[in-house]
C-alpha positions as CSV (number, residue, x, y, z in Angstrom):
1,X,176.8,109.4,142.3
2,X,179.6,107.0,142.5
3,X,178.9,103.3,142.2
4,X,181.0,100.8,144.0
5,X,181.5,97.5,142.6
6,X,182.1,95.2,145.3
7,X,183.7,91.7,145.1
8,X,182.1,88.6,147.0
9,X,184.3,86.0,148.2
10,X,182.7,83.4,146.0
11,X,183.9,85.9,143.1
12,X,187.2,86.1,144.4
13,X,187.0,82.6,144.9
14,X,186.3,82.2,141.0
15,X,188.4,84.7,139.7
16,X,191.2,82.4,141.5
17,X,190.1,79.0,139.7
18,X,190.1,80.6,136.4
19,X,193.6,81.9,137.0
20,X,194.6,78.7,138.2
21,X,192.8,76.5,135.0
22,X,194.8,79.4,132.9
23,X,197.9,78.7,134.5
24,X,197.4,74.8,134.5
25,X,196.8,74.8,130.9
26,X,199.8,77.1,129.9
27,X,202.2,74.8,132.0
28,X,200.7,72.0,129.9
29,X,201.3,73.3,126.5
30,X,204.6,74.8,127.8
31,X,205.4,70.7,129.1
32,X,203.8,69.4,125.7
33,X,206.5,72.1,123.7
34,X,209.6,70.5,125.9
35,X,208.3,66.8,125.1
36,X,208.1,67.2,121.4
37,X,211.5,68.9,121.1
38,X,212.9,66.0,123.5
39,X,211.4,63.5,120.8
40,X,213.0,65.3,117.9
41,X,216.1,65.6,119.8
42,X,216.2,61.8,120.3
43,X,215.3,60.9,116.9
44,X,218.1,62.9,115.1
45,X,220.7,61.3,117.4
46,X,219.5,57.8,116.2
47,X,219.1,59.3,112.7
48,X,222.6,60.3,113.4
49,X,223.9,57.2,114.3
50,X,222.1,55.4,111.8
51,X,224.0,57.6,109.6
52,X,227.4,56.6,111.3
53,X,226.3,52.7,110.7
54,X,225.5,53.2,106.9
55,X,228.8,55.0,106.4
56,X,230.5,51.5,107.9
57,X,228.2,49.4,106.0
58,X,229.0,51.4,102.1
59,X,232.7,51.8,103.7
60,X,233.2,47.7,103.8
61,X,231.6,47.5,100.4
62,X,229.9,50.1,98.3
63,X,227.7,48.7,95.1
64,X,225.8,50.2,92.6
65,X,222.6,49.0,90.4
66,X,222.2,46.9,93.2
67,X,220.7,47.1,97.2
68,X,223.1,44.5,98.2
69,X,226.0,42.2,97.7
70,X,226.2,39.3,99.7
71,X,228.4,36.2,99.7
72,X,228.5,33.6,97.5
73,X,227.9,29.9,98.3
74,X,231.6,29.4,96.5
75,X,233.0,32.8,97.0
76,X,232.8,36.1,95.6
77,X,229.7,38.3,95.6
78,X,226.0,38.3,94.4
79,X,224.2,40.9,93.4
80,X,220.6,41.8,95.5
81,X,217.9,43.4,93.7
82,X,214.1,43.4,94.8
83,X,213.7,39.8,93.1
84,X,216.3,38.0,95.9
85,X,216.1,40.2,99.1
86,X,215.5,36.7,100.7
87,X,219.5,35.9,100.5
88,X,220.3,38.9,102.7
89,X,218.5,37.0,105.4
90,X,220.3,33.3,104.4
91,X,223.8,35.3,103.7
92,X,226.5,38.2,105.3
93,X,225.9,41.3,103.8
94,X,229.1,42.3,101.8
95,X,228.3,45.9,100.5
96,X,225.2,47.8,100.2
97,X,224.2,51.4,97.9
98,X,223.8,54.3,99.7
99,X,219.5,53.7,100.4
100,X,220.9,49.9,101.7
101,X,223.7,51.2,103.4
102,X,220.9,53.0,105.5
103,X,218.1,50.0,105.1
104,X,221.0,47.7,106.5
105,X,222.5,49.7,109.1
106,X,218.7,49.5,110.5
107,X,218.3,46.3,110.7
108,X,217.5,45.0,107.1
109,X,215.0,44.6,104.7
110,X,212.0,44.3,107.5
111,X,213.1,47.8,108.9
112,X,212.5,49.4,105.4
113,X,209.5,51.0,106.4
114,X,210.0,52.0,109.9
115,X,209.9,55.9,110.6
116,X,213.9,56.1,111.5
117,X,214.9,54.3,108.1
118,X,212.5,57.0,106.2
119,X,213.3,60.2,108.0
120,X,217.0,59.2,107.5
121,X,216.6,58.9,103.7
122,X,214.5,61.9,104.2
123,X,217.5,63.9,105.3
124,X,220.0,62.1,103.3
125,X,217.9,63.7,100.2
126,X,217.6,66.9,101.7
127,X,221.5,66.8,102.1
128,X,221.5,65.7,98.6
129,X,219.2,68.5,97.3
130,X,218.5,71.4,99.0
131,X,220.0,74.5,100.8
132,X,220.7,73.3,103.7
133,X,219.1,76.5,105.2
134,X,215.8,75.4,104.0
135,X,213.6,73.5,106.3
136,X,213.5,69.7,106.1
137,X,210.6,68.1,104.8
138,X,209.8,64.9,107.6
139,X,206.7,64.0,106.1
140,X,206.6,64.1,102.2
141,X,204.0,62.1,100.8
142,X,204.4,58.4,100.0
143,X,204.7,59.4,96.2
144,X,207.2,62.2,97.2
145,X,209.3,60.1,99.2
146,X,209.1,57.1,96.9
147,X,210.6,59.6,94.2
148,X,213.4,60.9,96.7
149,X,214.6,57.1,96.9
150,X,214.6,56.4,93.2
151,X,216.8,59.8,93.1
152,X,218.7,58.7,95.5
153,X,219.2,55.8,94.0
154,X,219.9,57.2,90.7
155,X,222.2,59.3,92.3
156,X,224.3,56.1,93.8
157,X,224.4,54.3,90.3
158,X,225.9,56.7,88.2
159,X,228.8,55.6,86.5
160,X,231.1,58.3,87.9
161,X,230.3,58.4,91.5
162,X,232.4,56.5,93.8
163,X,232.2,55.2,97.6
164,X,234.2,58.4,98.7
165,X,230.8,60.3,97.2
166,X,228.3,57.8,99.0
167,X,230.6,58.4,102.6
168,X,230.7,62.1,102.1
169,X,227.0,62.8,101.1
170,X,226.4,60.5,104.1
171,X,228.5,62.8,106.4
172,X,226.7,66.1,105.0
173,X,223.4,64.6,105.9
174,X,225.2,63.6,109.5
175,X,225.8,67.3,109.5
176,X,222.7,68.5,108.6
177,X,221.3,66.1,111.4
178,X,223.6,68.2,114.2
179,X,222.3,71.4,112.4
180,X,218.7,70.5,113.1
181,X,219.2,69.3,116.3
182,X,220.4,72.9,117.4
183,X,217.3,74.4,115.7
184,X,215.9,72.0,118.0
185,X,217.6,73.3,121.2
186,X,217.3,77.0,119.9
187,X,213.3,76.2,120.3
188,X,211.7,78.1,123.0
């Protein structure tokens, strides 16, 4: 004895609204997957370019065991440290390290802790330190990252580097922006 299974039109009916909740839900995570890689495409262009400006900045005056250099009320340059950020406000910036190149080309002190100023230094470490095969770390920890500026900055005051060191480390970590902007693209 065979047994026929026979469909109703309310089953039919809900068979087609769970395909249609499945479908509905895989275009959203498919949108969702297009969004994020748009985002992360658009912030490695301004890291990029942010990159670009910090080159200009440590290119019209490079320091070390300093942030900053402004002008002088009578000339010449002062030294910034943490103690008298409050002249790069009253006074042109006249050369900046490699960590104010970047802080400067943002915008200044107050843009310190906005997420473009730390993903760039993010990269510019990674460009610093690692295989640029290996993945980069966006998020560290605020210890981790606070120890990947003091490198960097360690890095900058060495008596042997020069400016030509600051501009070329900051055009590897341009580079390894355009590299994970086509990991980027290469997403599905």
């Amino acid at each position: 004895m065979s047994t026929a299974v026979t469909t109703t039109r309310t089953d039919r009916v809900e068979l087609g609204r769970k395909r249609d909740r499945r479908s509905a839900r895989q275009e959203r995570r498919r949108l969702a997957r297009r969004d994020a890689v748009a985002a992360r495409l658009a912030e490695l262009h301004h890291i990029r370019a942010l990159l670009r400006d910090a080159e200009a900045v440590v290119s019209a005056g490079w320091v070390q065991n300093a942030w900053f250099a402004v002008r002088g009320t009578h000339g010449g340059q002062v030294a910034v440290t943490a103690h008298d950020l409050h002249l790069v406000a009253e006074r042109p910036v006249s050369g900046a390290c490699l960590v104010g190149g970047i802080v400067h080309a943002a915008g200044g002190p107050a843009a310190v802790h906005t997420q473009l100023v730390q993903r760039t230094l993010d990269l510019t470490w990674h460009a610093l330190r690692e295989d640029e095969r290996q993945p980069v770390r966006w998020c560290p920890s605020p210890d981790v990252r606070a120890a990947h500026v003091r490198d960097l900055t360690r890095w900058n005051d060495q008596p042997r580097r020069t400016a030509e060191d600051i501009v070329s480390l900051l055009r590897s970590a341009e580079e390894s922006a355009e590299r994970q902007m086509g990991l980027c693209r290469a997403c599905p």
